[in-house]
N, C-alpha and C positions, 0 to 999 in steps of 0.2 A: 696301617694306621700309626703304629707307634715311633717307624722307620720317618712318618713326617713328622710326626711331634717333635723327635728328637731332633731331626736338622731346623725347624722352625727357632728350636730352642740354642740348638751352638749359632744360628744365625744372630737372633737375640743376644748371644753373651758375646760376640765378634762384632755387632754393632755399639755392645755396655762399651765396649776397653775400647774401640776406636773416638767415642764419644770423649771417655775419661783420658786420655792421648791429650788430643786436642784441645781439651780445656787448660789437662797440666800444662802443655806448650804455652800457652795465651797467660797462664799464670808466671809460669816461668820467665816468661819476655815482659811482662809489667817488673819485676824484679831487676832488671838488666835496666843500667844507669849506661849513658856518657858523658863523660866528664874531660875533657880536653881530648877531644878525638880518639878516646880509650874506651872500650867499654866495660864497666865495672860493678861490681854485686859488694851488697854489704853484708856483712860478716854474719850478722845475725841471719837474714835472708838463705845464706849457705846454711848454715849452721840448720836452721828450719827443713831444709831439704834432705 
């Protein structure tokens, strides 16, 4: 019984950080400008990361 608890439970914490991934990625790419065919981040944005 506890041999499932505990895979239920790293499946659960491997589903949190895949979750928390993917959302950084989607925050990260709202932060990413193009500006004459360049892609560019602004300073403070970096700076925040």
């Amino acid at each position: 019984m506890a041999d499932t608890e505990q895979t239920a439970l790293t499946k659960a914490n491997n589903d949190t950080k895949k979750i928390s991934v993917e959302s950084a990625e989607s925050d990260i790419k709202s932060m990413i400008y193009v500006i004459r065919n360049q892609q560019v981040m602004i300073d403070s944005d970096l700076a925040m990361l």
